[in-house]
C-alpha positions in Angstrom: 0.0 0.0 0.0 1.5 3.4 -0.6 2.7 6.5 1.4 -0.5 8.6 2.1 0.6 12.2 1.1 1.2 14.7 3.8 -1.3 17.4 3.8 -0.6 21.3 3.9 -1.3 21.3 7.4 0.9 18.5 8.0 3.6 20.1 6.0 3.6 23.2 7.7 4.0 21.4 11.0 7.1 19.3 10.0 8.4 22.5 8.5 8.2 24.4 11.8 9.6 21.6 13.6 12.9 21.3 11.3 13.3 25.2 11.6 12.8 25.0 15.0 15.6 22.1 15.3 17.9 24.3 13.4 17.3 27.1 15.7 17.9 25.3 18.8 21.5 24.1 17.3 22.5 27.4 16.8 21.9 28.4 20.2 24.6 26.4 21.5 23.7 22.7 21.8 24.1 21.4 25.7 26.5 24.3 26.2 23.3 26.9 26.5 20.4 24.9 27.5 20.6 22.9 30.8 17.6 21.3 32.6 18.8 22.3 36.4 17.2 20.3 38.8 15.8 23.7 40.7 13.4 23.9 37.7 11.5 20.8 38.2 8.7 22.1 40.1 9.6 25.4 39.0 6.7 27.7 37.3 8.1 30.3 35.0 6.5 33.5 33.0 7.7 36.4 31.2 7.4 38.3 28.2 10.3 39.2 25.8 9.6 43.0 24.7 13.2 43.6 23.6 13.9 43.4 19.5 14.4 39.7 18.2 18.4 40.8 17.1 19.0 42.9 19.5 22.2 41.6 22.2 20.3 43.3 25.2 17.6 41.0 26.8 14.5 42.6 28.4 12.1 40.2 29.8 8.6 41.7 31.0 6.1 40.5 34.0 8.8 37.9 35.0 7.6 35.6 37.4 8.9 32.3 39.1 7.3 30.2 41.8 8.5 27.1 43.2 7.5 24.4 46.0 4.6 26.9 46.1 6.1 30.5 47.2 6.3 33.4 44.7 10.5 34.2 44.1 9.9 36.7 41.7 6.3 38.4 41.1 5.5 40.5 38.2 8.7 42.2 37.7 11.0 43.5 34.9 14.3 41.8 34.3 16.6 43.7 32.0 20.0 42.6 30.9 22.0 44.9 28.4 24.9 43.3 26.4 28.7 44.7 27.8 27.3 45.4 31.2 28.0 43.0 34.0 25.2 42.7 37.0 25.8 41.6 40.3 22.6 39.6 41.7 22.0 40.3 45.3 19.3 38.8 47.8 18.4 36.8 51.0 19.6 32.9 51.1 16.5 31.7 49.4 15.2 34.2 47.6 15.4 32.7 44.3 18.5 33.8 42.5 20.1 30.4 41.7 16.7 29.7 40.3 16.7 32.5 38.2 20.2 31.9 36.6 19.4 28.5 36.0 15.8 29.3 34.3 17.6 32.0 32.0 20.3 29.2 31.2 17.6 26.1 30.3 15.3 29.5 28.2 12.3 29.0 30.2 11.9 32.6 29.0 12.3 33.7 25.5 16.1 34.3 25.1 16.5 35.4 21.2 18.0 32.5 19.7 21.3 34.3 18.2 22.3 34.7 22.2 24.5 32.1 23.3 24.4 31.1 26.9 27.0 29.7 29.7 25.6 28.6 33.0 28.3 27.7 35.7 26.7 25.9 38.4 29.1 22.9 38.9 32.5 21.7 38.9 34.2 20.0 36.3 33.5 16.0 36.0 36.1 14.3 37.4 37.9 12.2 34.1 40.8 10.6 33.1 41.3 14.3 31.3 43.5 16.5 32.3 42.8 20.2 33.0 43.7 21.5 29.8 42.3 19.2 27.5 39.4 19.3 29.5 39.1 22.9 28.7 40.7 23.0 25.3 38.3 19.9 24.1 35.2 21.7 25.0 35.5 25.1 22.7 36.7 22.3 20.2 33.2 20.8 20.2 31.8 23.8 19.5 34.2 24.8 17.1 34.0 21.5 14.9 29.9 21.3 15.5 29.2 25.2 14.6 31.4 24.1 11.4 29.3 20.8 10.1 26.0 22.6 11.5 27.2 25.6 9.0 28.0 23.6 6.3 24.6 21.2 6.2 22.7 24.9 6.2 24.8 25.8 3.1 23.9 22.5 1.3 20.2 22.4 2.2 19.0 26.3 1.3 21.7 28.7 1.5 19.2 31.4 0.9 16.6 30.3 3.5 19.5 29.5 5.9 21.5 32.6 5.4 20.6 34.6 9.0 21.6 31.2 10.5 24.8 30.5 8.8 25.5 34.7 9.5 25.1 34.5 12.9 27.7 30.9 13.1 30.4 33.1 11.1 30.2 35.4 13.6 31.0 32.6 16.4 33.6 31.0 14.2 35.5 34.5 13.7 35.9 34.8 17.3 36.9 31.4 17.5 41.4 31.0 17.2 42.0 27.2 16.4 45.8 27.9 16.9 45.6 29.8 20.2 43.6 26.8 22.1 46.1 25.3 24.8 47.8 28.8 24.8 44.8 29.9 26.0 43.9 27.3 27.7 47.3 27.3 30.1 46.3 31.1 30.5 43.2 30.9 31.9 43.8 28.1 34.6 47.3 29.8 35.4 45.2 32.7 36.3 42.7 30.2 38.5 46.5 29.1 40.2 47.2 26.1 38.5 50.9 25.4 38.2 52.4 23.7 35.0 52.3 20.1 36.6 48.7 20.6 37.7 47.8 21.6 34.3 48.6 18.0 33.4 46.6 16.3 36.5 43.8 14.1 35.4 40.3 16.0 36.6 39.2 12.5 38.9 42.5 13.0 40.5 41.4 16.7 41.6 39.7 17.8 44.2 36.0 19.3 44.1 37.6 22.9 44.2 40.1 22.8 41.7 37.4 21.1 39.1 35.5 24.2 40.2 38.0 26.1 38.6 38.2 23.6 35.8 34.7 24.8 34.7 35.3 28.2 35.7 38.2 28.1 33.0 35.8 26.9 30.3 33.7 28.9 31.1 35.7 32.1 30.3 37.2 30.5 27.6 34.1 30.4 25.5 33.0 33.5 26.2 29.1 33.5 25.5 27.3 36.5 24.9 25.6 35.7 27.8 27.9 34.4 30.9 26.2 33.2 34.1 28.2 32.6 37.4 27.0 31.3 40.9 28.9 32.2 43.3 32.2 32.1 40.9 34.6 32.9 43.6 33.8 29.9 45.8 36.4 27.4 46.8 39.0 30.1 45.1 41.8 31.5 47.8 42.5 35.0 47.4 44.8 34.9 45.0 42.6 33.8 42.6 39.8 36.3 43.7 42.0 38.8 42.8 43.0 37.6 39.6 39.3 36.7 38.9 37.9 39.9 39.8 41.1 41.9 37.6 39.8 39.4 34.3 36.0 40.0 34.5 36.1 43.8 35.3 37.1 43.6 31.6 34.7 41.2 30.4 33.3 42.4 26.8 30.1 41.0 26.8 27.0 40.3 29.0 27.8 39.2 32.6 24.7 37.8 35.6 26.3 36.7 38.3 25.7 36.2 42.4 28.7 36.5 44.9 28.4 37.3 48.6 31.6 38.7 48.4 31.9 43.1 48.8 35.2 43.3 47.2 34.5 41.2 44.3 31.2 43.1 43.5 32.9 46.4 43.9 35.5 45.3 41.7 33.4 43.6 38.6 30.2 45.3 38.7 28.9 48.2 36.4 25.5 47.9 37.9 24.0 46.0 40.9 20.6 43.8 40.5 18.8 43.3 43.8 16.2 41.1 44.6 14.5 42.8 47.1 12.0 40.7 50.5 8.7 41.5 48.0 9.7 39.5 44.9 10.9 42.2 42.9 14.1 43.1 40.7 15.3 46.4 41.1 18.5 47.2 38.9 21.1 50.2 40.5 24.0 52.0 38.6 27.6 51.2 39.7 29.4 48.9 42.0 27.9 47.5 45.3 29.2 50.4 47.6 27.6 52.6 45.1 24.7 50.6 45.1 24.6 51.1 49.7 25.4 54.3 49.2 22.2 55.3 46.4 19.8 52.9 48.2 20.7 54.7 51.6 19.8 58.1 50.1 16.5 57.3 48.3 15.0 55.3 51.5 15.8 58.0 53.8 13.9 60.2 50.9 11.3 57.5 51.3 11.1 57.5 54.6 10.2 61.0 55.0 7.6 60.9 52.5 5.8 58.2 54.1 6.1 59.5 57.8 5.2 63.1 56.6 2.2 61.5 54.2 1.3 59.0 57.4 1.0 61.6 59.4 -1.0 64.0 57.1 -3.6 61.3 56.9 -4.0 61.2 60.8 -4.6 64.8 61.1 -6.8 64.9 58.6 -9.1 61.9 59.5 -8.9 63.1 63.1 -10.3 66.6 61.9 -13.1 64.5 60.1 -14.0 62.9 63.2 -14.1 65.8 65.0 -16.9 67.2 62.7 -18.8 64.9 63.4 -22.5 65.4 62.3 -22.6 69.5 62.8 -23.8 71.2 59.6 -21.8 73.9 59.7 -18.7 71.9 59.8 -19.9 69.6 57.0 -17.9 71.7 54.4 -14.9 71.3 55.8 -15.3 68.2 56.8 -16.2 67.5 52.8 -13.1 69.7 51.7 -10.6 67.6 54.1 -12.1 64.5 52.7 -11.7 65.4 49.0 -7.8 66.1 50.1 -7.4 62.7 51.5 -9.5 60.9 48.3 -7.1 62.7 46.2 -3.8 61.5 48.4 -4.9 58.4 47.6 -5.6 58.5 44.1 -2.4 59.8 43.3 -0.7 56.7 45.2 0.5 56.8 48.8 4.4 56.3 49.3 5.0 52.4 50.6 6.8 51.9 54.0 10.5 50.8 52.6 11.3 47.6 53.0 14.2 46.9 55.1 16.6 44.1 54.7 15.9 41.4 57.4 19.1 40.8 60.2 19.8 38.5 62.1 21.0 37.8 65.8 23.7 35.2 65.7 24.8 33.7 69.2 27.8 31.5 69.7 27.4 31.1 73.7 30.3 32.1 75.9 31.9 29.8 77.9 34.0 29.0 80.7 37.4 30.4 80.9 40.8 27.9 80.1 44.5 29.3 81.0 46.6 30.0 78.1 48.2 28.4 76.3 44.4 26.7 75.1 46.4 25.4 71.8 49.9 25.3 71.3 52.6 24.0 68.8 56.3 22.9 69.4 58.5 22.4 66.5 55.6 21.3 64.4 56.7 19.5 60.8 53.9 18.0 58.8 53.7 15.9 55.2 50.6 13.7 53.7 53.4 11.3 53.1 55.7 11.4 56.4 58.7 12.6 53.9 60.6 15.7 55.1 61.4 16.5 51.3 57.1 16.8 51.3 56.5 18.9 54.3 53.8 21.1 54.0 55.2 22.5 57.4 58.0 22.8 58.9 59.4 23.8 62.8 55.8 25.8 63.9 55.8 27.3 67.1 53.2 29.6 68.1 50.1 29.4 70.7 46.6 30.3 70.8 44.2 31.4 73.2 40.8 32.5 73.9 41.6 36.2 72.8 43.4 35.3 69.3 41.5 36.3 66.3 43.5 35.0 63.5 43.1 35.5 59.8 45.2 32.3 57.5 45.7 33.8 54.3 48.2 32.2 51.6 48.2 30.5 47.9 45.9 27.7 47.4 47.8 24.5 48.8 50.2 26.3 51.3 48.1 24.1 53.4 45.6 26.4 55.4 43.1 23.8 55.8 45.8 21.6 57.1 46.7 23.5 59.7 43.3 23.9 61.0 42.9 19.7 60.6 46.0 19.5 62.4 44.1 22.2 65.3 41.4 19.6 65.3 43.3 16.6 65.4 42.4 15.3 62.5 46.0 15.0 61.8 48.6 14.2 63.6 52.2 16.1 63.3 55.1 14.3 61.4 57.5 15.8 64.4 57.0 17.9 67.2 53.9 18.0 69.4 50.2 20.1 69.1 49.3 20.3 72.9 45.9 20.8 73.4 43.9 21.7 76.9 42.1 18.9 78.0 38.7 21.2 78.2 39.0 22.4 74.9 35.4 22.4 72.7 35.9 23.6 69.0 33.1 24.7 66.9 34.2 24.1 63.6 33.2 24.7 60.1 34.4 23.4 56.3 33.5 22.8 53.0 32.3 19.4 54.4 30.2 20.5 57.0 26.9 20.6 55.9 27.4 16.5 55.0 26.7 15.6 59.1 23.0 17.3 57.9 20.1 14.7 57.1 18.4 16.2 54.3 15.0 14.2 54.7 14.5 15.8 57.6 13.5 19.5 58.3 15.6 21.5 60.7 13.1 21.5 63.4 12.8 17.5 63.2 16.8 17.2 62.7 17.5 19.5 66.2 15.4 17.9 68.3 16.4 14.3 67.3 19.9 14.6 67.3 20.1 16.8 70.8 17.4 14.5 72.5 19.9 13.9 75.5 19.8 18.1 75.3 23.0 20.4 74.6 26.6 21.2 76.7 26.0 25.1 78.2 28.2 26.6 80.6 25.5 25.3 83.5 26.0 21.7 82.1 23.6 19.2 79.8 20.1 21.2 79.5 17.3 20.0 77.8 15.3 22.0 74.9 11.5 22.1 74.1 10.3 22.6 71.0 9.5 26.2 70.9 13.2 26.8 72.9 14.2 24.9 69.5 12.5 26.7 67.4 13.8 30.0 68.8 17.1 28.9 68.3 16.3 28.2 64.7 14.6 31.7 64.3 17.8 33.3 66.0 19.6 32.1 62.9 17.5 32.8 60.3 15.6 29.5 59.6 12.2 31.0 60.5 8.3 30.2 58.9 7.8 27.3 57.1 11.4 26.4 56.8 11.7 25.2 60.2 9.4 22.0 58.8 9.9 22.0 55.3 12.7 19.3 54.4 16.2 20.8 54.1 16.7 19.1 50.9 14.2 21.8 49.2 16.3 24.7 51.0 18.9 26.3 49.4 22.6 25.8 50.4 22.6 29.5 51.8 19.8 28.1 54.3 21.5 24.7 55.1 24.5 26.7 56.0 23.1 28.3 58.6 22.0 25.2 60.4 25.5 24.2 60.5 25.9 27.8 62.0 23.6 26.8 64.9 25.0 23.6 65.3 28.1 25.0 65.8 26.7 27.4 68.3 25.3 24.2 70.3 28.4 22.6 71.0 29.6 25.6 73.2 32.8 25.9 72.0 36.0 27.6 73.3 37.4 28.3 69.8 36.1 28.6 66.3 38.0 27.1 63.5 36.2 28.6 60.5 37.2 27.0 56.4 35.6 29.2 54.1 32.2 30.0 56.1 30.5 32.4 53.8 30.4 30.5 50.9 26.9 29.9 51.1 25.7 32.9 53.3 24.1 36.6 51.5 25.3 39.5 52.8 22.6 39.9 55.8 24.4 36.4 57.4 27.8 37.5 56.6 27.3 40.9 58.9 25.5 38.6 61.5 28.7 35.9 61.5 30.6 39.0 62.3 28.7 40.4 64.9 28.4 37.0 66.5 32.6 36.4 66.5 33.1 40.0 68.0 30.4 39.4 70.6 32.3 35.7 71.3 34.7 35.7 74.2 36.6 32.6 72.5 39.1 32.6 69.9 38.8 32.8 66.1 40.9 30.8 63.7 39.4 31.7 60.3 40.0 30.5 56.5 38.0 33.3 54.5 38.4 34.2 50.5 36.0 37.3 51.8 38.1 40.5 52.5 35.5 42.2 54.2 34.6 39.6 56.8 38.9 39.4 57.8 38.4 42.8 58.0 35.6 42.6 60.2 36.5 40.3 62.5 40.5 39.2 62.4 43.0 41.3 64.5 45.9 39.3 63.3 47.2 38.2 59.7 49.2 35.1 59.6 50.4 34.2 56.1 51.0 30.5 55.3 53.6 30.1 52.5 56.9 28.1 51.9 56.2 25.7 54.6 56.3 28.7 57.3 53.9 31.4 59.2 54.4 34.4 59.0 53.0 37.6 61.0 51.6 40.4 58.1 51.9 43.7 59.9 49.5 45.2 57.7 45.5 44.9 57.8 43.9 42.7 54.8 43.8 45.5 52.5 47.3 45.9 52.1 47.6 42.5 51.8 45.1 42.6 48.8 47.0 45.3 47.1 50.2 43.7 47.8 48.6 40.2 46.6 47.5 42.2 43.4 51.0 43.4 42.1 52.1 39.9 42.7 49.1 37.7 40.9 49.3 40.1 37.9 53.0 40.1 37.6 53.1 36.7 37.7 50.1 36.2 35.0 51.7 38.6 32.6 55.2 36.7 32.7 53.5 33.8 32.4 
């Protein structure tokens, strides 16, 4: 029996759907649009009201709702091409969401806009570092090139936009310059020659961070989108990292928690303010404090003086009562207040929410609490691979201590070697037999169980109740539940499972748990990783406020600058005392990363 022929309608459908398959292959293959798990109960709107060909992207009554709660409500979200936005909010609020729905074009991204979502590290391959970055511009180098070529064969003059706009991504494309590149970028990221060469499984989950960080840059998209770029960097590569993207030629979206790195990258600030909107400031982020500051104290005065207005003249309404001859008045004042109204009242700013961190004080040890004698430490045992070598040096309940240093001078290791994690390959760590240490790493948030909500967690895993300075004490639910609100895990997310909470939220469970073991000293790796700016100031408050000691990892210049009083630099298997404050440091760090790029 023969092939029924297709009718017109039919036709027009399978000719939509092949234009639409060429469309989507220009955009970038897997490289643009990525299914992030966030989305899957994710709802999300919006209407595109920029031009189709235009680089700029303006999306209008943007909206996105998940598990139920509005993240963003009605809003505009603008994005012009060469400008480079720094997203801001609350832990929570949405704006991983919202990176990751503009990477998978849930809204209407014009096709001729590439995208580059980095989310996650590397996958960890027999590769190495720079063929894992070199191999993945090569892909879309050699598949922009057959794509072009089969629209050439099949209708050049139907297909000629398409096969335009892939020149254009070819030109900017240098075959030659690949591994030069290649080395260049992850160089910059603080990869040596030898670890250029590692195999990605071989690396840890930090340095395939940077991995994909490196790809990232390499292919420069018209549209770049970073999550929190500068974790599990040390500052060396924040400084580097902020110096490269201040320069950055095309569109950049990106979140950070970090002052210094927004200050240094950003033309314009996007903030995702506690009622769902986006509201988009000019300049950097101090800019941005310093512009917001002024307009809500302009705010604030409008609404008090309007506030009160109202209240005089509904009291003078009231007062009229029912006498005639006051009934003009009475109508006059009303028309006033009708027309007050009409015209819009100002709204009561909205203030960012704080927080009231606590780590509990506790009872006094003599010094020395900590102490190291002739310390030498290697992985191995070897003295030709010591990390460390000969540490002496003490700490007590008044140190506040900053570790700064190049990535794998071993700052971590020293604060295993606090913890007794490790043990020294000479000398002695003597530790008071009292000591408690409330510590946080990149590991921490593993000891959570993510089936169960923070409420359910606390009071299961503290059923015998927690160590205070008046010994074991038991908690009831609404003591719990306090303690929670204390660290910002308030409403609904005290039951909701932690596994639908961001890794901003989660963090700050850690946070309280660190609180509960009523520690003497903090030993801190890279806390602010996953905390907004609002939980930052409130980790700093709470370390001033403690009357323990402070050993702290940090990539974050402000919070060292908030909270450390000393500077001890860990390089060349020594530690040294900075006499400076962190901002030196930084400028000093600076000279030195950029020298050492350019040479390179």
């Amino acid at each position: 029996m023969g092939k029924k022929p297709m009718t017109a309608k039919a036709k027009k459908l399978a000719k939509e759907l092949e234009d639409a398959a060429k469309q989507e292959a220009v955009k970038g293959g897997d490289l643009g649009k990525k299914k992030h798990p966030v989305l899957v109960t994710a709802s999300i709107a919006g209407v595109r009201t920029s031009r189709y060909l235009s680089q700029d992207v303006k999306i209008e009554q943007f909206s996105i709702i998940n598990f139920g709660k509005t993240l963003v409500r009605d809003t505009t979200l603008e994005l012009n091409f060469g400008r480079r936005y720094g997203l801001i909010g609350q832990n929570g609020a949405g704006k991983s969401t919202m990176l990751a729905a503009i990477a998978a074009r849930e809204i209407d991204i014009p096709d001729h806009i590439d995208i580059w979502h980095l989310d996650k590290e590397a996958d960890p391959t027999d590769k190495t570092a720079i063929v894992s970055v070199v191999e993945i511009v090569q892909q879309e180098y050699s598949r922009l090139e057959e794509l072009s070529l089969k629209l050439m064969e099949e209708d050049p003059e139907e297909n000629s936009d398409l096969v335009s706009t892939i020149g254009d991504k070819l030109d900017k494309m240098e075959p030659e310059q690949f591994e030069a590149r290649a080395c260049e970028l992850l160089h910059g990221l603080g990869f040596t020659e030898q670890m250029m060469k590692k195999c990605t499984k071989d690396m840890s989950g930090g340095w395939r961070m940077r991995v994909s960080l490196a790809q990232a840059l390499f292919v420069q998209p018209t549209l770049l989108l970073l999550d929190e770029p500068t974790n599990h960097l040390d500052l060396g590569a924040c400084v580097w990292l902020e110096e490269y993207l201040k320069n950055w030629k095309t569109t950049l979206f990106f979140t950070s928690h970090s002052q210094d790195f927004l200050n240094g990258v950003c033309t314009n600030i996007m903030q995702l303010t506690a009622d769902a909107q986006l509201v988009t400031w000019g300049g950097n982020y101090d800019q941005y404090q310093r512009t917001r500051a002024e307009k809500e104290k302009n705010q604030w005065t409008q609404y008090k003086k309007e506030q009160d207005d109202i209240v005089h003249l509904k009291d003078f309404i009231r007062s009229c009562g029912t006498f005639s001859n006051l009934r003009k008045q009475a109508d006059s004042k009303q028309k006033i207040l009708d027309k007050m109204f009409e015209a819009g009242i100002t709204e009561k700013p909205l203030t960012d929410p704080s927080y009231d961190y606590k780590f509990p004080n506790s009872e006094r040890i003599s010094p020395p609490v900590m102490a190291f004698q002739n310390v030498s430490f290697s992985y191995s045992g070897k003295k030709e691979d010591y990390l460390y070598k000969d540490l002496d040096f003490g700490i007590d309940l008044d140190s506040r201590i900053a570790l700064v240093g190049p990535n794998g001078a071993g700052k971590s290791t020293l604060l295993k070697l606090m913890r007794t994690e490790l043990e020294p390959s000479e000398g002695q760590v003597s530790r008071s037999g009292k000591l408690r240490i409330g510590q946080y790493n990149q590991h921490s948030e593993d000891v959570l169980d993510l089936t169960r909500s923070p409420l359910q967690f606390v009071i299961e895993k503290y059923v015998d109740g927690i160590t205070t300075m008046d010994g074991v004490k038991k908690l009831e639910e609404a003591e719990w539940r306090g303690r929670l609100g204390t660290f910002g895990i308030n409403g609904d997310y005290q039951t909701r499972p932690m596994s639908t909470m961001s890794t901003g939220l989660r963090a700050r469970v850690v946070m309280l748990l660190i609180s509960l073991t009523n520690p003497h000293i903090l030993l801190l790796d890279e806390p602010t990783n996953h905390l907004d700016m609002e939980c930052i100031d409130s980790l700093a408050r709470a370390i001033n406020q403690f009357t323990g000691g402070l050993v702290l990892v940090s990539h974050d210049f402000r919070l060292i600058s908030q909270v450390a009083k000393e500077i001890w630099v860990c390089d060349k298997k020594a530690i040294t005392t900075w006499k400076g404050d962190i901002q030196s440091y930084k400028a000093v760090l600076k000279k030195e990363v950029m020298k050492r790029f350019k040479k390179a």
